[in-house]
DRENDO-1510 file (C-alpha; in Angstrom, 1 decimal, always signed):
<recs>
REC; n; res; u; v; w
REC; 1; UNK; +0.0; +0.0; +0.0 .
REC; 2; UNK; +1.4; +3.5; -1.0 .
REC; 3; UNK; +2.4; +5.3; +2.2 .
REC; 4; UNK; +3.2; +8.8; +3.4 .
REC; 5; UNK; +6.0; +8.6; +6.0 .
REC; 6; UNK; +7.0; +11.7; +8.0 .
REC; 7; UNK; +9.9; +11.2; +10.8 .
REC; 8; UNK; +10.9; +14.3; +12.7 .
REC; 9; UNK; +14.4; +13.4; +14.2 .
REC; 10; UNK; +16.9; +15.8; +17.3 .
REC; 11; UNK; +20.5; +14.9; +17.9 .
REC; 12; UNK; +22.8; +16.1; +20.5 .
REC; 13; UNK; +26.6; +15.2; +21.0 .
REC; 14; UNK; +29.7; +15.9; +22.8 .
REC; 15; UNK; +33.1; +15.4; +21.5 .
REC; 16; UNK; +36.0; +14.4; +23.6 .
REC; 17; UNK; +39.7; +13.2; +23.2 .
REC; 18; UNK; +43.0; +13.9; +21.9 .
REC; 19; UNK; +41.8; +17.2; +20.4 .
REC; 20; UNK; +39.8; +20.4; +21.4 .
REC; 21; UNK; +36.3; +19.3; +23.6 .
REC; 22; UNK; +33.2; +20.3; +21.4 .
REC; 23; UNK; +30.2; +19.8; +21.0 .
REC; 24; UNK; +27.8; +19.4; +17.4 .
REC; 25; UNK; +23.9; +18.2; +17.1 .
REC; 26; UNK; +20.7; +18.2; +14.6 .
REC; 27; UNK; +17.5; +18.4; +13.9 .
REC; 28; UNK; +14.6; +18.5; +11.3 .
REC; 29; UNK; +12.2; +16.0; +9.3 .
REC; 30; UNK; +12.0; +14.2; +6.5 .
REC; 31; UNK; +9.2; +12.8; +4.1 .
REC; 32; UNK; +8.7; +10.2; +1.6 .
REC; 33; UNK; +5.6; +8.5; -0.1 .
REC; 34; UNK; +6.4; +5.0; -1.3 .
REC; 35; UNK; +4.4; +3.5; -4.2 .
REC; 36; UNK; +5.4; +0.4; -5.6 .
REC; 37; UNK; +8.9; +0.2; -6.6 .
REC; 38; UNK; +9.7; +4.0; -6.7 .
REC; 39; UNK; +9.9; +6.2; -3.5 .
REC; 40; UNK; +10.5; +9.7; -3.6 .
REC; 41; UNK; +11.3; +11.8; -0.4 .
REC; 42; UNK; +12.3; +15.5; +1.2 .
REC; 43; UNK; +14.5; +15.7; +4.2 .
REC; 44; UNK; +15.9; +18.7; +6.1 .
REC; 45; UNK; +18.4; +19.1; +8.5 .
REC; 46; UNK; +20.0; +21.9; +10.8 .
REC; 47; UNK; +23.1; +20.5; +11.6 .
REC; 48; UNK; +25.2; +22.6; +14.0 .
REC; 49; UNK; +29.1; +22.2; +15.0 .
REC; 50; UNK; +32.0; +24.7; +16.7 .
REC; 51; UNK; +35.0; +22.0; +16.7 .
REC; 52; UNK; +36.2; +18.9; +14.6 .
REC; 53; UNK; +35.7; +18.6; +10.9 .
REC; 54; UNK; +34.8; +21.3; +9.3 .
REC; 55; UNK; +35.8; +23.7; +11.8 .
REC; 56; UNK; +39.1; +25.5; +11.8 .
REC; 57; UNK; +41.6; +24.7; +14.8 .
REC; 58; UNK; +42.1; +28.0; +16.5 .
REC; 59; UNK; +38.5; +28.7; +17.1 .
REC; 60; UNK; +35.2; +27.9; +18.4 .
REC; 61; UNK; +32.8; +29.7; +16.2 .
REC; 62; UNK; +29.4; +27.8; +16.2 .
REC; 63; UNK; +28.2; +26.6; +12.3 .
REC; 64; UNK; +25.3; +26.3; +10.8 .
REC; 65; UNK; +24.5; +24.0; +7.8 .
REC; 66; UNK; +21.1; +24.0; +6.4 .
REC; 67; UNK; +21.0; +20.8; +4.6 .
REC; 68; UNK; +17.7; +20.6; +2.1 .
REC; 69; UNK; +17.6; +17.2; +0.4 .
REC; 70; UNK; +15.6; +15.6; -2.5 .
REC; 71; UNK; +15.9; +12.0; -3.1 .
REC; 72; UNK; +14.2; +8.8; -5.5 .
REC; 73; UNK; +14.8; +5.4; -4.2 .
REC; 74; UNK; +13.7; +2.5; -7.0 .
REC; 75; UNK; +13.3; -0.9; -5.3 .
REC; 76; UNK; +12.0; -4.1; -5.1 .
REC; 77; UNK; +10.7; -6.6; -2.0 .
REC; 78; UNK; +10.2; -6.1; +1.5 .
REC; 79; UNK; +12.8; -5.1; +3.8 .
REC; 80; UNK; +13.7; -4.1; +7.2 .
REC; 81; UNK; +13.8; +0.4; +8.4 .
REC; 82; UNK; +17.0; +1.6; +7.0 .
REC; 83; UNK; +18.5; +5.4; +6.9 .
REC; 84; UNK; +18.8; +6.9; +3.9 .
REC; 85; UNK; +22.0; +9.5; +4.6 .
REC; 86; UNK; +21.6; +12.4; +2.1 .
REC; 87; UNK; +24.8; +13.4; +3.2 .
REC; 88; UNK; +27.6; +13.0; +5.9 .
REC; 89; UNK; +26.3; +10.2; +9.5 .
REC; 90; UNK; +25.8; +13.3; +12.1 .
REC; 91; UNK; +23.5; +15.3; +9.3 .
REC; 92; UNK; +20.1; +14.0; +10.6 .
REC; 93; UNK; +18.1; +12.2; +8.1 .
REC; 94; UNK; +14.4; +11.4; +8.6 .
REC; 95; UNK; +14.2; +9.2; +5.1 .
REC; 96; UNK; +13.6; +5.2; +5.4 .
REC; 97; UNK; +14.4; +3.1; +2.8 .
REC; 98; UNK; +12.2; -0.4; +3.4 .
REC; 99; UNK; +13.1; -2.1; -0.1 .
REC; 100; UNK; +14.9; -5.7; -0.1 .
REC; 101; UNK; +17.4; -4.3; -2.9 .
REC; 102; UNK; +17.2; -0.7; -3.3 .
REC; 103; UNK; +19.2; +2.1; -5.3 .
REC; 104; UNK; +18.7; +5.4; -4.5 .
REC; 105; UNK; +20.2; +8.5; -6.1 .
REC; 106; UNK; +19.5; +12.4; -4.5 .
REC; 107; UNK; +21.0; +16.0; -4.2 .
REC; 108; UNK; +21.8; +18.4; -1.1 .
REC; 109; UNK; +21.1; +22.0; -1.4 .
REC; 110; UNK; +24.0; +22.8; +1.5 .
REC; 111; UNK; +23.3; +26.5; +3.0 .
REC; 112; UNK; +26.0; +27.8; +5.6 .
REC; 113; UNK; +26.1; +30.8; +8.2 .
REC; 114; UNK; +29.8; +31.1; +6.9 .
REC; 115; UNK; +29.1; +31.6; +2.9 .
REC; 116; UNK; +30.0; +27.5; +2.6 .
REC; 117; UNK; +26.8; +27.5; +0.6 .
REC; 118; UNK; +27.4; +24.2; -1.7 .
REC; 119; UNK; +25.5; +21.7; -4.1 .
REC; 120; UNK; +26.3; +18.0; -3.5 .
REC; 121; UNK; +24.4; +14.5; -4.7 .
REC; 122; UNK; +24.4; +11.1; -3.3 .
REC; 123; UNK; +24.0; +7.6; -3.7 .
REC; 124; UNK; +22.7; +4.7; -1.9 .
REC; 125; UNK; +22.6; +1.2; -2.8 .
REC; 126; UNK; +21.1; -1.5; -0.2 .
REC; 127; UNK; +21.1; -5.4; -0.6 .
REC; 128; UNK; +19.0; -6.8; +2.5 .
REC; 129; UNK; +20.5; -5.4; +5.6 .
REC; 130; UNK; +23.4; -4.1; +4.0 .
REC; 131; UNK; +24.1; -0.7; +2.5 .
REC; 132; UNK; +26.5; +1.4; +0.7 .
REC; 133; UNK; +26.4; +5.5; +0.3 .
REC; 134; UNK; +28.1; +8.0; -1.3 .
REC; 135; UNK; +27.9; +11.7; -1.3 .
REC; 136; UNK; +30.5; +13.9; -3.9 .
REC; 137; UNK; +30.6; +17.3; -5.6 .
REC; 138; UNK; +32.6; +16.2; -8.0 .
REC; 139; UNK; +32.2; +16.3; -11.8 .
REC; 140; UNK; +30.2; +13.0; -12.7 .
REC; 141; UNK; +27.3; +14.1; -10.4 .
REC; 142; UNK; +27.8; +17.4; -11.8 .
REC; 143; UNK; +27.1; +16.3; -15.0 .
REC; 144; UNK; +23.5; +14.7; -14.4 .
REC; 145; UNK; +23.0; +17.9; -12.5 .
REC; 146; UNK; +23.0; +17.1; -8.8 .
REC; 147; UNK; +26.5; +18.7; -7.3 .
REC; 148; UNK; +28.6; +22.2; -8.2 .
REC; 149; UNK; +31.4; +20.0; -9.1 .
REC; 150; UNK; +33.7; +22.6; -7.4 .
REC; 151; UNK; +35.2; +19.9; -5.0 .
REC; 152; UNK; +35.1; +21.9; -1.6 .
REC; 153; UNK; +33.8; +22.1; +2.0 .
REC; 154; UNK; +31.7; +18.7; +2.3 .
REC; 155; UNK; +33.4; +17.2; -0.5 .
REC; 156; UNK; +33.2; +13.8; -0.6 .
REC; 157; UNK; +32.5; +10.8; +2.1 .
REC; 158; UNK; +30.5; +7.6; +2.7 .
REC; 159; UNK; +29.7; +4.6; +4.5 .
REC; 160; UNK; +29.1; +1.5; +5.4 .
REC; 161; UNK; +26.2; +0.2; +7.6 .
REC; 162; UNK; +25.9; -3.6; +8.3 .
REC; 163; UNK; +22.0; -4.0; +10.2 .
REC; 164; UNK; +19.2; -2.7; +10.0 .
REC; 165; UNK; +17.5; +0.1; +12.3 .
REC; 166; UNK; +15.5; -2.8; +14.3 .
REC; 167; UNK; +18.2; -5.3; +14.1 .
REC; 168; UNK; +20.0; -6.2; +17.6 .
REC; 169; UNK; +23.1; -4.8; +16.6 .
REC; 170; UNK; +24.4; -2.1; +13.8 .
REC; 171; UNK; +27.7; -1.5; +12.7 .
REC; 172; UNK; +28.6; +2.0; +10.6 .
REC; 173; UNK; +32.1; +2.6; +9.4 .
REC; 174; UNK; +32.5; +5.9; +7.6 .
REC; 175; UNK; +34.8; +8.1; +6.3 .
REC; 176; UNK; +34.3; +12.1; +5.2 .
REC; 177; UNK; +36.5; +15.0; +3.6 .
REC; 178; UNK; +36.4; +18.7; +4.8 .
REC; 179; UNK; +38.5; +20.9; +2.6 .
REC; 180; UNK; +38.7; +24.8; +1.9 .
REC; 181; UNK; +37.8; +25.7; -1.4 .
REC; 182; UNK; +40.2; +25.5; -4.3 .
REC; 183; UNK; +40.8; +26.0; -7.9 .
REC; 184; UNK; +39.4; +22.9; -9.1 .
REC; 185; UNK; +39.5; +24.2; -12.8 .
REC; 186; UNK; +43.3; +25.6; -13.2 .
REC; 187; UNK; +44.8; +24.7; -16.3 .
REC; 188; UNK; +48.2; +25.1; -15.1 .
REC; 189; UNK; +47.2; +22.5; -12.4 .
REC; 190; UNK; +46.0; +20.2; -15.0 .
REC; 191; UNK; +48.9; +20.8; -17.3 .
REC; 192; UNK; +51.6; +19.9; -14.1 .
REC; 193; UNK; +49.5; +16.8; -13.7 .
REC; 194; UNK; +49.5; +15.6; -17.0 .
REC; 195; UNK; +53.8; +15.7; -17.3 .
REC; 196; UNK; +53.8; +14.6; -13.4 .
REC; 197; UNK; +52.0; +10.9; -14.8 .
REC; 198; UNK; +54.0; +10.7; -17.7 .
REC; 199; UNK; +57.4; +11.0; -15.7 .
REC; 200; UNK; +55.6; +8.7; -12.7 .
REC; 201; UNK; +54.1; +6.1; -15.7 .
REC; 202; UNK; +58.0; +5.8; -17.1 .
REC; 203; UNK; +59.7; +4.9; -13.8 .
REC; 204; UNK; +56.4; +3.2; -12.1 .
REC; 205; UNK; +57.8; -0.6; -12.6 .
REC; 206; UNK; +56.7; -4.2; -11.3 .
REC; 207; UNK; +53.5; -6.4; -11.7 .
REC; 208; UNK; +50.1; -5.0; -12.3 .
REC; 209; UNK; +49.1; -4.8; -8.7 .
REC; 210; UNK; +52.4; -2.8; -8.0 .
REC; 211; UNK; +51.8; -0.4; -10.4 .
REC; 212; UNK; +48.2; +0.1; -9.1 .
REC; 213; UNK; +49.0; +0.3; -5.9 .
REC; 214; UNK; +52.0; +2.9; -6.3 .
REC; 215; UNK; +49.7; +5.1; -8.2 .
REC; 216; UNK; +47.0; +5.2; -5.8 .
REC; 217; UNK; +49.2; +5.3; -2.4 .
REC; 218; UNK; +52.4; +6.8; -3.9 .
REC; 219; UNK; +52.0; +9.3; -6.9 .
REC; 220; UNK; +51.8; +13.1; -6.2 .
REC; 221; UNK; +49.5; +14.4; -9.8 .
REC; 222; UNK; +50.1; +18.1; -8.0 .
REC; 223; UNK; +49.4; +19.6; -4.5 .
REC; 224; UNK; +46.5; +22.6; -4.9 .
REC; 225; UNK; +47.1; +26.0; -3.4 .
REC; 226; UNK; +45.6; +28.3; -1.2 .
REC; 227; UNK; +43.3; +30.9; -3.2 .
REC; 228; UNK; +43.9; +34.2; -3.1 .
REC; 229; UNK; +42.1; +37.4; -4.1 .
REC; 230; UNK; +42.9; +37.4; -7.6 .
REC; 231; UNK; +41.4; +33.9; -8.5 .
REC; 232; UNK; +38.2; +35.4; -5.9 .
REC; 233; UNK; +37.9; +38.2; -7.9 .
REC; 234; UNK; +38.3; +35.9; -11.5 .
REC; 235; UNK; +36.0; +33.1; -10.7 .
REC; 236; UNK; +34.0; +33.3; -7.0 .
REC; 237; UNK; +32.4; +36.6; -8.0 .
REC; 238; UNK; +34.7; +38.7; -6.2 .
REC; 239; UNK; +33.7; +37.8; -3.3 .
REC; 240; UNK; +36.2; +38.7; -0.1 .
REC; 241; UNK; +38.9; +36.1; +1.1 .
REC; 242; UNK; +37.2; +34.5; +4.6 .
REC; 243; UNK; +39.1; +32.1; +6.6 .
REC; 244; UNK; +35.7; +30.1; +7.3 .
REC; 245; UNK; +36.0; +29.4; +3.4 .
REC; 246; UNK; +39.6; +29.9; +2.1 .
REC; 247; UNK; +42.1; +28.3; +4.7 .
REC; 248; UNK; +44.1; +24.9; +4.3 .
REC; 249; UNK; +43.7; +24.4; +7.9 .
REC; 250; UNK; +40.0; +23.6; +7.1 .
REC; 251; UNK; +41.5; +20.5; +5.4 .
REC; 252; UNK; +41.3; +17.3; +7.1 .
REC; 253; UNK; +39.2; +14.1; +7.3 .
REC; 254; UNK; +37.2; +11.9; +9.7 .
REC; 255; UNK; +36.9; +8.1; +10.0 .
REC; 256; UNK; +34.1; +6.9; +12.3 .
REC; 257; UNK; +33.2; +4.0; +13.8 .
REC; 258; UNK; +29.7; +3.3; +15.1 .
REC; 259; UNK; +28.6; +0.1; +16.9 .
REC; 260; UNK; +24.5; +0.1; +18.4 .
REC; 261; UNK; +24.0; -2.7; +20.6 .
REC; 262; UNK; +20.5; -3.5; +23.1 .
REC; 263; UNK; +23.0; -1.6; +25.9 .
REC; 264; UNK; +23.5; +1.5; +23.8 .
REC; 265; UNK; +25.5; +3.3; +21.0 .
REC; 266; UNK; +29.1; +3.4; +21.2 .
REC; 267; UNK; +31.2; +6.0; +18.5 .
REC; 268; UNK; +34.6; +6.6; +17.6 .
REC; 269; UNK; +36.3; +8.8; +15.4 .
REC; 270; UNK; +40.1; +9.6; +13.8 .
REC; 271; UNK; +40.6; +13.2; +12.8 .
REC; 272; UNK; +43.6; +14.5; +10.9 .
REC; 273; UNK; +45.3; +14.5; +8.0 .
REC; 274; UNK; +45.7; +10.7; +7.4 .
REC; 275; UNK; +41.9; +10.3; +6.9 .
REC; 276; UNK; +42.0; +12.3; +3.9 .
REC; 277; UNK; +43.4; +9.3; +2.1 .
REC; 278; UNK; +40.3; +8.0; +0.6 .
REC; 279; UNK; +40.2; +11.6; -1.6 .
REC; 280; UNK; +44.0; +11.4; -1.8 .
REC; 281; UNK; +43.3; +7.8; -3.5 .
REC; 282; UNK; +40.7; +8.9; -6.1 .
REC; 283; UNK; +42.5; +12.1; -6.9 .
REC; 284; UNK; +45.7; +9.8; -7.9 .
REC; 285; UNK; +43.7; +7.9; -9.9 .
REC; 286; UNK; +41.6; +10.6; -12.0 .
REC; 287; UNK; +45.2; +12.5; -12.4 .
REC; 288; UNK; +44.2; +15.5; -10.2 .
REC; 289; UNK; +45.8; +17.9; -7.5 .
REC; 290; UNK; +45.9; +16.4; -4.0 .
REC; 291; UNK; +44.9; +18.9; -1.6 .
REC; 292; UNK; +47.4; +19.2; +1.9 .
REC; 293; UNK; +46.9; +19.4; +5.1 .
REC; 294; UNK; +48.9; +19.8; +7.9 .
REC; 295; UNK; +45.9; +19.1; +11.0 .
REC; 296; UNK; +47.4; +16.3; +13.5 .
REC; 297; UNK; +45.9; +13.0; +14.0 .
REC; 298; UNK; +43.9; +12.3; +17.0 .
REC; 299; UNK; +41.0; +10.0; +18.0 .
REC; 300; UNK; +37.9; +11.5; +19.7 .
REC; 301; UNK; +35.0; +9.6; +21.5 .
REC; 302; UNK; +31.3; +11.0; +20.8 .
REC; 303; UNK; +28.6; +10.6; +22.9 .
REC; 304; UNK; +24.9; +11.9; +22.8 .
REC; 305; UNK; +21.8; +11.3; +22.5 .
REC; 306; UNK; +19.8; +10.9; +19.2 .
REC; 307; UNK; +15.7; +10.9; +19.0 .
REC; 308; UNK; +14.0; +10.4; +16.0 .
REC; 309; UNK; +9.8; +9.4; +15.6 .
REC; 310; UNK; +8.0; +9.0; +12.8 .
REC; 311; UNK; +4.0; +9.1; +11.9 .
</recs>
């Protein structure tokens, strides 16, 4: 029978461990109408933060990220309640996906107190109580019309989740990518790439799995810089430098892990430079700039609590 599913959700959490104490939390609602194999849906979600990823070290200023969402999900059979994450784990998400096998492809309409206004899509694909997402700005989604493609701010992440919402236990491993923005169109970026592969290609020896895993782990296409006025004024509209948008101490990633057991919800995350190497991987392999960072590693625990109830 063809539903209409509303699920108003709050989150609140503290951060502690080798880093700064902080705190971050969400809130909002999302809706969906199944019917049949197609189920379309709306989410949207405050998500606030003053510490960790996407906050820059020396300071505690609170952000805002309005996140408004449009999804489809096809799919087939009956299934147990899983998320749908439009975006990054802590941005709140009131979308179910109760399909057996499910794919489902959406966009984020990103809207920041800092000017970190952004367009990003995402995919989801579910097989029973298993599923896979993705969220990008980069140029494929760009091209069917669902990110900016300017690779900045929430660039890129994704994760795992092995159970279902009702199952006894759920395990979530993710990993996301903060980053200032950049010039993620500059010829002479693209040019220094190019020559940087054909000089890595020539002296990149060994069996096929070598050679693969020395480009992904071990080639250097070219490192992006920090912007400056004059690319501002060329190509963001002129807009004025802000550290909130423009500094490489913005860059830096976060790998989470999330176990929810009958006795409660135990998180984990790494910060720091090192977690930026799933982008660092794909940027080797589509021949394009790697972007640096110099934030330390550290591990954090989270803790909070998370409601969400749906009608």
């Amino acid at each position: 029978m063809d539903e209409l599913e509303t699920t108003f959700f709050f989150g609140l959490n503290w951060h502690f461990g080798g880093g700064k104490s902080y705190m971050s939390g969400t809130a909002g609602v999302g809706v969906s109408k199944r019917m049949g194999f197609v189920q379309p849906g709306a989410n949207l979600a405050v998500n606030f933060y003053n510490g960790g990823i996407g906050a820059r070290s020396d300071s505690n200023m609170m952000h805002f990220d309005t996140v408004l969402t449009g999804k489809i999900t096809t799919g087939a059979g009956h299934g147990n309640p899983m998320t749908v994450y439009p975006l990054h784990v802590d941005s709140g998400s009131g979308l179910e996906d109760r399909y057996q096998y499910s794919a489902t492809m959406g966009t984020n309409l990103i809207l920041n107190n800092s000017g970190r206004n952004q367009h990003v899509g995402f995919v989801q694909l579910r097989a029973g109580d298993f599923s896979f997402q993705t969220y990008n700005d980069f140029g494929a989604f760009k091209k069917i019309g669902i990110s900016d493609g300017h690779d900045r701010w929430w660039t890129g992440g994704g994760n795992f989740t092995f159970g279902a919402k009702n199952s006894d236990y759920q395990v979530i491993v993710a990993s996301d990518v903060f980053t200032a923005d950049t010039d993620s169109e500059s010829e002479r970026d693209r040019l220094n790439a190019e020559k940087s592969l054909e000089e890595f290609t020539q002296t990149n020896q060994g069996s096929w799995l070598e050679r693969t895993r020395n480009r992904a782990l071990n080639y250097t296409p070219t490192f992006a810089s920090e912007i400056d006025t004059d690319f501002l004024k060329a190509s963001r509209d002129n807009i004025p430098w802000s550290a909130e948008q423009h500094s490489f101490d913005l860059n830096m990633g976060r790998t989470s892990g999330i176990v929810r057991t009958p006795n409660g919800t135990a998180r984990v995350n790494g910060l720091g430079a090192s977690h930026m190497i799933s982008q660092d991987v794909i940027h080797r392999t589509i021949n394009f700039h790697l972007i640096p960072s110099k934030r330390p590693d550290y591990w954090e625990v989270q803790v909070g609590p998370n409601f969400s109830k749906g009608f």
